[in-house]
C-alpha positions in Angstrom: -12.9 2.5 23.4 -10.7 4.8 21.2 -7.4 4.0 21.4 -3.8 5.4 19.8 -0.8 2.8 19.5 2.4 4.8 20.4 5.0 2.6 21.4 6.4 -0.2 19.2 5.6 -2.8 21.8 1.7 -1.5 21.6 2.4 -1.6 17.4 2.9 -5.1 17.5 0.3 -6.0 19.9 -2.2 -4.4 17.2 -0.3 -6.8 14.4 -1.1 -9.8 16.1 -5.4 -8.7 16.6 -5.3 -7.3 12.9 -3.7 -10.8 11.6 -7.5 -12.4 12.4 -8.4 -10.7 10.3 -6.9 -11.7 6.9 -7.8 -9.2 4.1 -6.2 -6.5 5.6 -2.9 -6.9 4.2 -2.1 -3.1 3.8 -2.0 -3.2 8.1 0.2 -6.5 8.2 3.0 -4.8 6.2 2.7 -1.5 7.7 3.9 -2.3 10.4 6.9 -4.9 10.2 8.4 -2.7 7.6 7.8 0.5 9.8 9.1 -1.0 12.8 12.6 -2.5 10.9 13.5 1.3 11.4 15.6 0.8 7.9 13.3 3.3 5.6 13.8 7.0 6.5 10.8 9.6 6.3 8.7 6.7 7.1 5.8 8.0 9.4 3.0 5.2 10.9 0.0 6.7 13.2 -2.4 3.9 14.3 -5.9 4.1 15.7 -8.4 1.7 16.9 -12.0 2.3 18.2 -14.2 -0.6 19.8 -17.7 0.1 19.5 -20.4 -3.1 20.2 -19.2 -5.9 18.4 -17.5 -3.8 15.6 -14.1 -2.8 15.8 -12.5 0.2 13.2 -9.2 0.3 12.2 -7.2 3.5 10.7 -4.0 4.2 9.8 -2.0 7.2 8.8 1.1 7.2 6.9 4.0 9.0 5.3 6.4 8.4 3.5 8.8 11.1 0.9 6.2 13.7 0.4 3.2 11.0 -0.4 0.5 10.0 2.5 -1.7 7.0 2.7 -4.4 6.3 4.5 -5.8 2.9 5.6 -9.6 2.1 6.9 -10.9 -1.5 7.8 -14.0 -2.3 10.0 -14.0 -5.6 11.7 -18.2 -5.9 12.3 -20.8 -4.5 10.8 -20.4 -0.4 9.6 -22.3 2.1 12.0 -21.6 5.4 10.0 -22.4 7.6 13.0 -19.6 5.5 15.0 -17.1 6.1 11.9 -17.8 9.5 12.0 -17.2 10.0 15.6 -13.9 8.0 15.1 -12.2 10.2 12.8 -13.4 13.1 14.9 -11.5 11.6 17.6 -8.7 11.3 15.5 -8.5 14.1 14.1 -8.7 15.7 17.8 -5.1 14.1 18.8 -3.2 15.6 15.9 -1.4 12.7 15.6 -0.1 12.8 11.6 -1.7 15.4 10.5 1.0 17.8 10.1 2.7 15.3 7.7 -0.5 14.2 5.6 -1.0 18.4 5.2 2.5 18.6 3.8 2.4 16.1 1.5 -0.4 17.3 0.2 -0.8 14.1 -2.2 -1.9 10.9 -1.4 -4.2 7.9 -1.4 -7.0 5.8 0.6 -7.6 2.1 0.3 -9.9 -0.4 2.2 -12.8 -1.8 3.2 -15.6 -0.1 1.0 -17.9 0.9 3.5 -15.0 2.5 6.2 -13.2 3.9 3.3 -16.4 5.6 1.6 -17.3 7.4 5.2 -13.7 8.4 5.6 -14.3 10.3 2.4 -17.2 11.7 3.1 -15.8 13.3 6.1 -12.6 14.7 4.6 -14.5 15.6 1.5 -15.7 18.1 4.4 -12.7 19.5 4.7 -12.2 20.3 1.2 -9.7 17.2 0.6 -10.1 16.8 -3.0 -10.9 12.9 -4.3 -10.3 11.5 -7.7 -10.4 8.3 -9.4 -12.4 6.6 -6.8 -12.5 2.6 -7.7 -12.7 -0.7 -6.0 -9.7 -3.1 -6.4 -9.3 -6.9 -5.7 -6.9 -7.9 -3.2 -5.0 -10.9 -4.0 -1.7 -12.4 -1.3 0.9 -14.6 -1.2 0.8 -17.9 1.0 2.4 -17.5 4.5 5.7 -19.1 2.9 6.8 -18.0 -0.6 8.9 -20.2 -2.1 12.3 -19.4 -3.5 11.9 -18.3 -7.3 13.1 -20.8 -10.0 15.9 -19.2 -12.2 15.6 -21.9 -14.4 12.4 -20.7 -15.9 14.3 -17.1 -16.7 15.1 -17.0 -20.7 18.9 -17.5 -21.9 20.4 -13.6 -21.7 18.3 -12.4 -18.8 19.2 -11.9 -15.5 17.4 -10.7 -11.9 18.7 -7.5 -10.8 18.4 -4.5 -8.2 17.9 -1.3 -9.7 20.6 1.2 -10.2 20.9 4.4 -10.7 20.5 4.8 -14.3 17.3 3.0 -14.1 15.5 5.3 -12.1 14.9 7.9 -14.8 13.2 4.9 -16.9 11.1 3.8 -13.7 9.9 7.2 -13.2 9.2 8.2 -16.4 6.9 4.6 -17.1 5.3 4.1 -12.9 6.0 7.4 -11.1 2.3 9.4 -10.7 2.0 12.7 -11.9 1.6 13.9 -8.5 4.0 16.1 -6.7 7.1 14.3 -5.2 6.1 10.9 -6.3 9.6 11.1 -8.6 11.2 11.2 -5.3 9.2 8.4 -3.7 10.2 6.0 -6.5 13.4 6.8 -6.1 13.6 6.2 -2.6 11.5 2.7 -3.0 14.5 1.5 -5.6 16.7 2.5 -2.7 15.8 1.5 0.7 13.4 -1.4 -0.5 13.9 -4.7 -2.3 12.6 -3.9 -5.9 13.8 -6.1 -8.5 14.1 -5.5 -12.1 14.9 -8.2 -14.7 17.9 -6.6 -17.6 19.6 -8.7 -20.7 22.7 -9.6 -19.9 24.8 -8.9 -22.4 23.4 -5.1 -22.9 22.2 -4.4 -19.2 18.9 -3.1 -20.9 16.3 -2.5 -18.2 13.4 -5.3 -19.7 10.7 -5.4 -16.5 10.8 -4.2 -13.0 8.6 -3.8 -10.0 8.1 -1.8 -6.8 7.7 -2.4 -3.4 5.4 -0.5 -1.1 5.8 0.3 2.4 2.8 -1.5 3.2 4.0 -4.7 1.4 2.3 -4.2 -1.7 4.0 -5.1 -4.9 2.7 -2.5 -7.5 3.9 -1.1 -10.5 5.0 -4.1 -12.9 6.0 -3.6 -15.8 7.5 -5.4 -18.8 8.7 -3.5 -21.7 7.1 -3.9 -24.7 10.0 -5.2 -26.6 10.4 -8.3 -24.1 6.5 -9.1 -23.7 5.7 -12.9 -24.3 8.6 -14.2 -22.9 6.8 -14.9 -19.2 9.7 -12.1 -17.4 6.5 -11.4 -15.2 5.9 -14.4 -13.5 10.0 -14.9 -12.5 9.6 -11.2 -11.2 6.8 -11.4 -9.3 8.2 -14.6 -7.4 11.1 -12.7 -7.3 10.4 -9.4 -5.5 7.5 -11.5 -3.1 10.6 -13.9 -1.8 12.7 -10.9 -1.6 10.0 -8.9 0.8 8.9 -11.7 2.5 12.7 -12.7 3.7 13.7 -8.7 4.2 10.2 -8.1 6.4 9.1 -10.9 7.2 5.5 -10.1 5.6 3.0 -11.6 3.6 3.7 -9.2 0.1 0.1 -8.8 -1.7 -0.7 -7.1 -4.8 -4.4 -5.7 -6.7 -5.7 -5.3 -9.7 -9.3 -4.0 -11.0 -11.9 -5.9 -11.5 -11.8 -4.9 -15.4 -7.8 -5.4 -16.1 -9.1 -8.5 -18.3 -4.9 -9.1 -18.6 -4.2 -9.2 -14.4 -7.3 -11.6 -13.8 -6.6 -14.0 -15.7 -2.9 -14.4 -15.0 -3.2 -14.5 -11.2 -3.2 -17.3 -9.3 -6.6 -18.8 -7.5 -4.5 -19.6 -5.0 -3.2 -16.2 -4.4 -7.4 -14.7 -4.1 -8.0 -13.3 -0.5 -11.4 -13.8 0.1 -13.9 -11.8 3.0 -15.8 -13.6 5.8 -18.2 -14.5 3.0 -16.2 -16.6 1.0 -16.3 -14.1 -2.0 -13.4 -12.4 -3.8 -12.1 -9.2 -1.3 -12.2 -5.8 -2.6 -11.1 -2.6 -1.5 -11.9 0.7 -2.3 -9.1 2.7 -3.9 -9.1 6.8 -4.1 -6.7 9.3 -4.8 -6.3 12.1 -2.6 -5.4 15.9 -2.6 -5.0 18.3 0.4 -4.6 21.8 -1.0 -3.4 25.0 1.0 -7.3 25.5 1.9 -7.8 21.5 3.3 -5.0 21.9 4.9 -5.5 25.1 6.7 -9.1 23.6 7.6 -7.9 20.1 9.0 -5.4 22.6 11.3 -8.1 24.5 12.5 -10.2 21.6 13.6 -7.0 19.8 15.4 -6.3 22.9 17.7 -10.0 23.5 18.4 
């Protein structure tokens, strides 16, 4: 059965099925943070098929002239039954106008959804780059308040201001168009935290928050390295979206960043119904003027 969540009370009866299923953290923020209503420009199209014992997931979203997409499969993969999913999708029109304006974007989930979903816009002409699977790694259902006392004498947690943004742009923001104007509206309407020395306000480590509860984009400057600002920040920012959302914040890293897999936590690993280490497929996305006038097409057939 295909199925299209509209209303905010059907939104929330799709969080509860898609919390069984525990790696797919992307959904569980999605739609808290989308339904707080705080984040303007923030667009959330949910669909859901049921086919045999399988059930797929996608979702749609948009947010200051970036889209993301979201695929999950809870079963085994039938690739004909992905297929006729998106086609049914697809059919409704239901955020498409906004993924064709934005033009730039990304995909992440399970592998096998994720690589069909490709396949099938590749058919459109949607242009893929940089295609690479990611582990998944989430908080605990509580996250404890950060300890100050483990910040370094002359550092201080902070919110970003305005004369940081340049800095975060110029070190996170992608080279795609409009993500300058994403990042600045992540510093503004959600909880990012930075970490500055006291004494000259000098911007020392900061990180993002996504509006799918994914904390992405840390950074500590090179001239404060060593002194353990990441840890403090990362407790920091998790506490800060788990109390604003009520969500469980997650965050990835690839298998081959040597540095991000051996500072995470074990406990922090979300694993798969096998036991083993989840991972997501991860691709950047571009709808050009051709895509776009395709994916039209094929809506108002």
């Amino acid at each position: 059965m295909f199925r299209y969540y509209s209303t905010s009370e059907e939104l929330e009866e799709a969080l509860v099925e898609l919390k069984e299923i525990p790696r797919l953290k992307q959904f569980h923020g999605s739609i808290p943070i989308y339904l707080s209503r705080s984040i303007p420009n923030l667009s959330l199209h949910l669909f859901s098929l049921k086919e045999a014992n399988t059930k797929y997931w996608i979702a749609l979203k948009s947010f200051m002239c970036r889209f993301h997409i979201y695929t999950a499969a809870d079963g085994s993969v039938d690739r004909k039954v992905i297929r006729r999913f998106v086609v049914q999708m697809l059919s409704t029109g239901k955020g498409l106008k906004e993924l064709c304006e934005n033009k730039d974007g990304m995909i992440f989930g399970d592998p096998d959804s994720t690589a069909e979903v490709l396949s099938i816009l590749a058919q459109f002409g949607v242009q893929c780059k940089a295609t690479r699977p990611v582990y998944i790694f989430t908080y605990p259902p509580i996250v404890d308040a950060p300890i100050f006392d483990n910040l370094p004498e002359n550092f201080e947690i902070d919110q970003v201001r305005e004369n940081d943004i340049e800095t975060l742009i110029s070190i996170w923001a992608f080279t795609a168009h409009g993500a300058g104007l994403q990042t600045e509206a992540q510093a503004k309407y959600l909880p990012t935290r930075v970490i500055r020395t006291k004494d000259t306000k000098k911007l020392a480590a900061f990180a993002l928050l996504e509006h799918d509860g994914m904390i992405v984009g840390l950074n500590v400057l090179p001239e404060f390295r060593g002194l353990k600002l990441r840890d403090i920040l990362m407790s920091t920012l998790a506490y800060e979206a788990q109390k604003t959302f009520n969500i469980i914040p997650f965050y990835c890293c690839e298998p081959n960043n040597a540095v991000m897999t051996k500072w995470v936590s074990k406990k922090h690993k979300s694993l798969n119904v096998n036991g083993k280490q989840a991972i997501i497929l991860f691709s950047v996305l571009k709808i050009d003027e051709e895509a776009a006038e395709k994916l039209g097409k094929f809506t108002s057939t």
